[in-house]
Each structure stands twice: as structure tokens, then as C-alpha cells.
C-alpha positions, -999 to +999 in steps of 0.1 A: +233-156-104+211-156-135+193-179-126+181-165-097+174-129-112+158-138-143+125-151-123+128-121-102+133-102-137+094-114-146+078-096-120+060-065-125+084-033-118+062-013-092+062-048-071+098-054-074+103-016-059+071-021-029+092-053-020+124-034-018+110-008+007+093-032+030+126-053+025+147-020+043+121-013+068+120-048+079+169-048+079+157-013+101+137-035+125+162-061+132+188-036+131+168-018+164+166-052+179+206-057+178+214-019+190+214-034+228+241-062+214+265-041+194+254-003+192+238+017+164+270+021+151+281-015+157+253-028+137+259+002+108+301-019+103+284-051+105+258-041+081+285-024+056+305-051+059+287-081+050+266-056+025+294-044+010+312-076+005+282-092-006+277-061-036+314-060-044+313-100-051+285-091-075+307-071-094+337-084-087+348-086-124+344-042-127+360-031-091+395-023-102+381-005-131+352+011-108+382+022-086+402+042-110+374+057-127+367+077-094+387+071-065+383+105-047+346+104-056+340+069-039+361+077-009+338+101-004+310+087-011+318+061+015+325+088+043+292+104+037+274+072+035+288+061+070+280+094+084+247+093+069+232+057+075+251+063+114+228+097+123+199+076+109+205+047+130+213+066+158+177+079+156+162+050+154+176+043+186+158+074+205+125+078+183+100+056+167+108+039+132+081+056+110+089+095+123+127+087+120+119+078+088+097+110+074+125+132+088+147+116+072+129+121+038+130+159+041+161+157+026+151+140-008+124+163-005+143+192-006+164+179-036+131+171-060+117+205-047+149+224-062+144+209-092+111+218-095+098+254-109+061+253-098+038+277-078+032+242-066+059+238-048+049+260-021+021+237-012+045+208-011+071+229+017+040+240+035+023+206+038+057+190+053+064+225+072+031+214+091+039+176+094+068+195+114+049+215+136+027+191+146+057+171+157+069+202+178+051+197+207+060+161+214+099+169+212+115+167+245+080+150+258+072+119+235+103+123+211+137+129+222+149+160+210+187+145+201+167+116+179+148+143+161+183+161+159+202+131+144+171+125+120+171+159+105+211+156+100+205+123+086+180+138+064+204+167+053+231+138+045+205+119+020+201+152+003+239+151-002+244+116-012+221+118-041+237+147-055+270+131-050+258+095-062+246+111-091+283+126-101+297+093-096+272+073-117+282+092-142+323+084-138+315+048-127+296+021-140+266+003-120+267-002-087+302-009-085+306+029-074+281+013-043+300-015-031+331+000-029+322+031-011+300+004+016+338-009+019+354+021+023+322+029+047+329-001+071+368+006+069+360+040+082+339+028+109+365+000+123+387+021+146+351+034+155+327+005+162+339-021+141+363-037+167+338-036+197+312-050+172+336-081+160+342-091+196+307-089+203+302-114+174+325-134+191+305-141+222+271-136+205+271-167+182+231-160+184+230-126+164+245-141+133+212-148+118+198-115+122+227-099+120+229-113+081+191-104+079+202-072+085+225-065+056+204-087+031+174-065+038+187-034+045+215-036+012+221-063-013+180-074-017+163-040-017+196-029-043+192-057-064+150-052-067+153-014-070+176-022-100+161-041-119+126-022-111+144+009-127+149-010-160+114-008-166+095+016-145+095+052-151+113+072-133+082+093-119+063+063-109+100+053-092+098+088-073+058+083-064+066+051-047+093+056-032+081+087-015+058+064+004+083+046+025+078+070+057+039+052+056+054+018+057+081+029+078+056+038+102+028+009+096+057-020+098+068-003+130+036-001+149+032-038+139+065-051+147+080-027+173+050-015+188+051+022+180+031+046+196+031+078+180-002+096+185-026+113+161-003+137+156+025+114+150+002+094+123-012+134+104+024+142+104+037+113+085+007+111+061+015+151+054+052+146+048+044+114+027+019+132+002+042+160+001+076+138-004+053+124-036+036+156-047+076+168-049+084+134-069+055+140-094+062+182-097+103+174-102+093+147-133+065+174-147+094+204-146+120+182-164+095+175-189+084+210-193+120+228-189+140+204-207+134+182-237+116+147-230+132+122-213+125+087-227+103+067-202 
């Protein structure tokens, strides 16, 4: 294994982290392309499964530690992460990849908003308030209204998750907390999908490959590269980047998927995007200002 991150190691940080988004937009693209095979929730077991499995190898040596150090917490964890990542992939199956996406990041955009305490703030809830309303009018004509709906709850969820991810960090060491709540994820979803989507497998010998793709770049690669990004990037430039992923989301579908989303579709994202980075950059400037200095 060290011989395969150490190269990876050498490469500048903000790289590592641009190659982990693509890396999940492209898992979200094969992901679509399976939902006629197995379901969006089919997919989700397969992809907790094999992703978890793969993590939980990784750390094999700290899981019965990582277990007692917070068993409640990573129980759930894994309910909210399979509730979560299912409303997302749920609306990818209605509406296109890139708006699913920006939906999705009100949440996070809430959370770095809270912890912010600038008049600038407003201009950051205005500017996605708009991306919003200029979605309005397309619900229910170009977007269906039960995507939008699952995007917004899965939106809600990621707002949750990093508050709860951040509690067990703190009680369990690593990523171990991560792979064992993706295992508890996929045992939850069994009874749910999990059957149906293993005798699928079965009969669909020809979705292996992508359904592997689909847990490699949707978990364990973009994991691994946001990881060892974090050891040396800041964690504002972290927050800036990351808030871009709606933009990729949405270029990477129009290439691959063939998106149409409209002008208003395209403003939209680019307002929720510069607002989802405007919060990143306010949240980092309020810690700095409210708190003492955080080491960088």
C-alpha cells in the first residue's frame, strides 16, 4: 500500500483534491448508467459494499478499536449516510447530474454560513436564494418536482452528516469511523435493495466492471486523495475547492450524459457555486477572527 500512496503523496495538494471531485462525478455517472440494472438504491448497497469493504481492509488493523470507541455514533452514522447518499441517488435518477448536485450543496452551505458572523453572509443566502428561483420555473416542466424534492432532503442530510462526522472524528481515529459506518450502511440497505441487487449481479456478469468503477470512484479513490490533500492544504483552500463541485458536476454531465439544463439551469449553478465558496472563504475568515489561529 505504500508503495502506491507515496507517489501519489508527491503531487501537489489542490491536484490531489480536483482529481478526487472529478473522481465522484465520474462513480455518479456510471452509477446513473446502472439505475436501469439494479435501482438507485441497488447501486447505493453495491457501492457501500465493495466501498466499504475496500476502506475497512485499509484499516483493518484499527476496526475493533474504531468500534468501541463509538459504536452508537457509527451506527448512526451509517443510517444517515444510507439515507443520505439514497435521496441523492434517487435524484439523480429524475434530474440532471450538475443541478442534483448544487441542491445538494445547500446543505454544506448552510453549515459554513452558521459558522460564519459576517454582514457577508447575507450576500452569500441571497445569491443561492436566487440560483433557487431561477430553478422555480422549470420544476414540474423541465425538472421533476420529486427529484428536486429528494435533492433538497439530500442536501439537508449532508448538513447533518458533517456535524455528526465531526463528533465521531473526534472519538474515532481516521477513517476507520468511515468504513465501518459504509458497512453498517449496506447492512441497513440489504433487506432493502441489497437482495434484489445481488441477484441482479447474478445474471448481469456485464455490470461488474462498472459496477467496481462505481465504488472506486465514488469512495475508496476520491477518500484516499482527499486525505492525503488535507495533510497539506489549508483548510480554506480545501473549502474553496470543494465548493466548486456543482460546476464539474454539471460540466462532466453535459459531456458524458448529455444534460440539457438551459440558461437558467447553467446561472443557477454558477450562483450557488460562488456562493457555496464565498461561504467556504467567510467560515475560515470568522474562525480566524472569533477564535484564536488555527495552524495552516
Amino acid at each position: 500500500m505504500k508503495a502506491i500512496i507515496q507517489p501519489i503523496e508527491r503531487l501537489p495538494a489542490p491536484l490531489l483534491l480536483v482529481t478526487a471531485i472529478i473522481s465522484i462525478q465520474l462513480g455518479a455517472v456510471l452509477a446513473i448508467g446502472l439505475f436501469s440494472l439494479f435501482g438507485p438504491l441497488g447501486v447505493l448497497f453495491l457501492r457501500m459494499t465493495i466501498g466499504g469493504a475496500a476502506l475497512c481492509c485499509l484499516y483493518r488493523g484499527h476496526l475493533v478499536r474504531g468500534w468501541r470507541q463509538a459504536p452508537r455514533g457509527i451506527v448512526l452514522l451509517g443510517l444517515l449516510m444510507a439515507a443520505q447518499s439514497g435521496l441523492f441517488y434517487e435524484s439523480l435518477a429524475r434530474i440532471p447530474l450538475g443541478i442534483a448536485v448544487a441542491i445538494e450543496f445547500l446543505g454544506p452551505l448552510g453549515v459554513a454560513l452558521a459558522a460564519s458572523r459576517w454582514w457577508l453572509d447575507v450576500l452569500c443566502v441571497a445569491l443561492a436564494a436566487g440560483g433557487i428561483l431561477l430553478l422555480t420555473p422549470d420544476i414540474g416542466s423541465r425538472l421533476d418536482p420529486i427529484g428536486v424534492l429528494y435533492a433538497f432532503g439530500a442536501g439537508l442530510g449532508w448538513a447533518v452528516y458533517i456535524l455528526l462526522s465531526k463528533r465521531i472524528g473526534r472519538a474515532v481515529e481516521g477513517g476507520v469511523g468511515l468504513a465501518l459506518a459504509m458497512i453498517v450502511a449496506a447492512l441497513l440497505l440489504l433487506p432493502v435493495s441489497g437482495l434484489g441487487a445481488l441477484a441482479q449481479l447474478t445474471v448481469s456478469g456485464g455490470a461488474v466492471p462498472a459496477v467496481l468503477g462505481v465504488a472506486l470512484f465514488s469512495a475508496a479513490i476520491p477518500l484516499l486523495l482527499e486525505f492525503l490533500a488535507l495533510k497539506s492544504m489549508p483548510p480554506k483552500t480545501f473549502g474553496i475547492l470543494i465548493a466548486a463541485e456543482p460546476m464539474v458536476a454539471t460540466v462532466i454531465g453535459f459531456a458524458l450524459l448529455g444534460d440539457r439544463i438551459g440558461w437558467r439551469g447553467w446561472l443557477a449553478i454558477l450562483l450557488i457555486t460562488f456562493a457555496s465558496i464565498a461561504a467556504a472563504w467567510l467560515a475560515r475568515e470568522a474562525n480566524r477572527k472569533d477564535g484564536p489561529a488555527q495552524p495552516e
